[in-house]
C-alpha positions, -999 to +999 in steps of 0.1 A: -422-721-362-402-706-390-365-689-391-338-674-412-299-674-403-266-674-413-249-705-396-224-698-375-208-725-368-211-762-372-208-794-354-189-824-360-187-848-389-206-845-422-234-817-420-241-804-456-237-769-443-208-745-440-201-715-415-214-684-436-249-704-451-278-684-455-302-713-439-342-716-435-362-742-406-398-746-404-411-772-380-417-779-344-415-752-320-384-746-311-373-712-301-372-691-330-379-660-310-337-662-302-310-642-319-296-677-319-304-712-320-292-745-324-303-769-351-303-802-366-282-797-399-306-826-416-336-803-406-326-769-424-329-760-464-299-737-480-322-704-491-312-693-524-297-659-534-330-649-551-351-646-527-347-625-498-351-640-459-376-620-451-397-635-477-379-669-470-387-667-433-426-661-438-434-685-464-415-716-448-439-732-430-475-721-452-452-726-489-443-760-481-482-768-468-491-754-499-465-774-518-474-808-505-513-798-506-510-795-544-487-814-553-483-850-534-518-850-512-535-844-541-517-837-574-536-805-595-536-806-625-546-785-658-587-793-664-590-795-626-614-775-604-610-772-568-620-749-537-601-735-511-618-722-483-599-690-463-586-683-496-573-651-484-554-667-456-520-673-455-520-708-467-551-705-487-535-670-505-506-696-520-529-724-530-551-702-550-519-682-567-499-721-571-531-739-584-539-711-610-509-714-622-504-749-629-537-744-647-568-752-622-601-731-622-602-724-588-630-711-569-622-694-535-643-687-500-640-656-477-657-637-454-656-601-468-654-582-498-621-569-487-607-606-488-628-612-522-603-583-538-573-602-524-584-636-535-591-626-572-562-609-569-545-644-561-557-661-587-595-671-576-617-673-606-647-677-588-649-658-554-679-669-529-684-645-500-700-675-475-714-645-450-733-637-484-741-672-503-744-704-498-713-715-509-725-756-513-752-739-539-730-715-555-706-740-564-729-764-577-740-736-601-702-728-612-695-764-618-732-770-636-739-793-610-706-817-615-687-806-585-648-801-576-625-827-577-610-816-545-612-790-517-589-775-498-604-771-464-590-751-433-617-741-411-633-776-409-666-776-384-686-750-400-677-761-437-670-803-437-704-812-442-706-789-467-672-791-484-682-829-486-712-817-510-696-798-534-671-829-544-677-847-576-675-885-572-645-900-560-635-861-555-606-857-520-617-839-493-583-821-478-586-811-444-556-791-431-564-773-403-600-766-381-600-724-373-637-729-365-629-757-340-635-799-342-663-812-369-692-837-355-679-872-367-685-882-403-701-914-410-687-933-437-721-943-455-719-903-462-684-913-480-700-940-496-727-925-513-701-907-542-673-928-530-653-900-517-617-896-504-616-877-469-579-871-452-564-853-424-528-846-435-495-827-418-468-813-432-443-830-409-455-865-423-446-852-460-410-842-449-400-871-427-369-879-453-337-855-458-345-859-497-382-849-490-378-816-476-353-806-494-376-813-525-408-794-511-382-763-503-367-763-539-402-764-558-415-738-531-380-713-535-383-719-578-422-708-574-413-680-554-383-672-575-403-672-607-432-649-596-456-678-595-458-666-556-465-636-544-455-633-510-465-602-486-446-597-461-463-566-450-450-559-414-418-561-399-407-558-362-376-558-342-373-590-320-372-570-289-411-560-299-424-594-305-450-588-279-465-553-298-463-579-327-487-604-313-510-573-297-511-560-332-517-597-348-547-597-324-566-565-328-561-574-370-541-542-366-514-566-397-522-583-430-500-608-447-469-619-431-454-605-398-416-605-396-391-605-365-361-591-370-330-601-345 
């Protein structure tokens, strides 16, 4: 899903790219277990000097989610609270670190008190262990009972319902992505009641123009660039052991980012 590379070589006609251009895709699968590949020139960033590709290659695809998340789904702002569920996940780690820093209180859910550390670590001011607490009723005591203006929700049948809850009126529901499988259907009288907003967005619907994407890669490179991110890339294999990396990635032998190196 997401690569690094010098380019090579280029077609014919305008591109935007020379030979020698360090270069970053995230996207459709296409192959990026390959020492090389070929690509559309409109559908690859330039990666700037600052950063390294390492760190480049593993925040792609999860820093752009994060970028349009915060900052075109549903714009956070200073004052706002939100919660992110998984909020030591890959995705969940930036929005908690991204939404701190442009000045949100933000109140995180994970499953251990291992993740807890990492999570407050990221940024989380309020940290609910949900194997712990009831995380609809802690969160109605952090916000006295006013609720969030917006969650952030990645695992999506064990939490909508409740995520749903813990929204203030006219408060965005944000479902990314469903770890804990398909919710039950939600009946719009249960939107009605606080006139909530509920949506189901992708990343590849928020970088469908050449100006787009290269906008969500420049914020995501400054934040990185700045410190605003921290990214952990924490494990790095050769590409000819991409199959000890996915045993490892299953027996949760890895944390943070796993890297393939050609």
């Amino acid at each position: 899903m997401e690569a690094v590379g010098v380019v090579t070589a280029v077609g014919g006609g305008p591109t935007g790219v020379q030979v020698g251009d360090l270069v970053g895709y995230a996207g459709q699968p296409i192959g990026s277990y390959v020492e090389e590949q070929i690509l559309h020139a409109g559908k690859v960033v330039p990666i700037p000097s600052s950063i390294d590709p390492s760190v480049a290659a593993s925040v792609m695809l999860k820093g752009m989610t994060a970028q349009f998340l915060l900052r075109r789904c549903f714009k956070v702002e200073r004052g706002h609270t939100i919660l992110v569920h998984a909020a030591a996940g890959g995705v969940g780690s930036l929005l908690c670190q991204w939404a701190n820093a442009l000045g949100a209180t933000v109140i995180g859910t994970v499953s251990n008190e291992e993740k807890a550390a990492q999570a407050k670590e990221d940024g989380s001011h309020h940290v609910i262990i949900y194997k712990e607490e009831d995380f609809v009723a802690r969160v109605n005591e952090i916000t006295s009972g006013n609720g969030v203006e917006v969650v952030y929700d990645s695992v999506e049948k064990d939490t909508l319902e409740g995520s749903l809850a813990c929204l203030k009126q006219r408060g965005y529901m944000v479902s990314f992505g469903q770890s804990s499988g398909s919710p039950d259907p939600v009946s719009l009288s249960f939107l009605a009641a606080k006139s909530l907003f509920l949506t189901r967005p992708s990343l590849m619907q928020y970088v469908v123009t050449r100006d787009e994407l290269l906008e969500a890669a420049r914020e995501l490179f400054a934040a990185v660039a700045s410190g605003v991110l921290k990214v952990r890339v924490n494990h790095t294999y050769p590409l000819s052991e991409a199959a000890k990396a996915h045993e490892d990635l299953e027996n949760r032998k890895t944390s943070g980012s796993i890297v393939l190196i050609p």
